[in-house]
N, C-alpha and C positions, 0 to 999 in steps of 0.2 A: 068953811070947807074942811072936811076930814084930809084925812091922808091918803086915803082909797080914792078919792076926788079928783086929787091932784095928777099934776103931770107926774109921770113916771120918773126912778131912775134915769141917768142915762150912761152909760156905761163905754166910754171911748177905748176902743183898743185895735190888737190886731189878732187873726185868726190863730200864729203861728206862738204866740206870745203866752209863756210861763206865767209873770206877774200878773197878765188877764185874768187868766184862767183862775188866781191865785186867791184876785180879789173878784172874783164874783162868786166863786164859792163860797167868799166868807161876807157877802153881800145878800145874798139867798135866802139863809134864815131871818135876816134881821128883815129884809124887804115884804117877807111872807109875814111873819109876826107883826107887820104894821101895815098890811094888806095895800102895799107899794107894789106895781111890778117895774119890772127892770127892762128898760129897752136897750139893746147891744148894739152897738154902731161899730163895723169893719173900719177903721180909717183906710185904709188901704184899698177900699172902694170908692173914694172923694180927693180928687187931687188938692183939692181945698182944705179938708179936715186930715191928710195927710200933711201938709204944708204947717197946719196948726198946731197940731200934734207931737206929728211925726216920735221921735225917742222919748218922748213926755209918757207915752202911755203901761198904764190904762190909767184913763182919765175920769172919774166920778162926779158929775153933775147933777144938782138937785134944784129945780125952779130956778133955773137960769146961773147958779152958783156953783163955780168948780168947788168941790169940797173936799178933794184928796186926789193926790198922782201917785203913783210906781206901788205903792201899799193903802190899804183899807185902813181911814181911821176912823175907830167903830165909836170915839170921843164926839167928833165930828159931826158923823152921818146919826145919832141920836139928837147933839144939837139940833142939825137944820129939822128931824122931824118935830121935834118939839117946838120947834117955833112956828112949824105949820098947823100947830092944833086951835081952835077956836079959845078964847077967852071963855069961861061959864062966866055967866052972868048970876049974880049973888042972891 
């Protein structure tokens, strides 16, 4: 499975929220250069992912793995793609 394949980003936050804002901007190019798209989740629409969340966000998730809170770690979010690429076979 490529990385275009795969589940999306998912991008936890809130509509009102600076650090959101902050790290999907710096989310964007890296998501588009590895033909990921990024899905937005309001927590503040789910009393459940509110209760989860709540002051944690924005929250970055890739294939089931929180990978970074409050800031973008672009260390991180390159790890998890890279581990999603296929093995070549020799």
């Amino acid at each position: 499975m490529t990385p275009a394949e795969g589940a999306p980003f998912i991008l936890y936050g809130r509509a009102w929220c600076h650090l959101c804002e902050d790290m999907r901007a710096e989310l964007e190019p890296i998501a588009a250069r590895h033909g990921v798209a990024i899905e937005w989740i309001d927590i503040d629409e789910d009393p459940l992912l509110e209760a989860r969340y709540d002051e944690r966000v924005p929250v970055l998730v890739l294939d089931g793995v929180e990978l970074c809170q409050y800031r973008l770690d672009a260390a991180a979010v390159h790890a998890a793609l890279q581990s999603r690429r296929p093995i070549a076979a020799p």
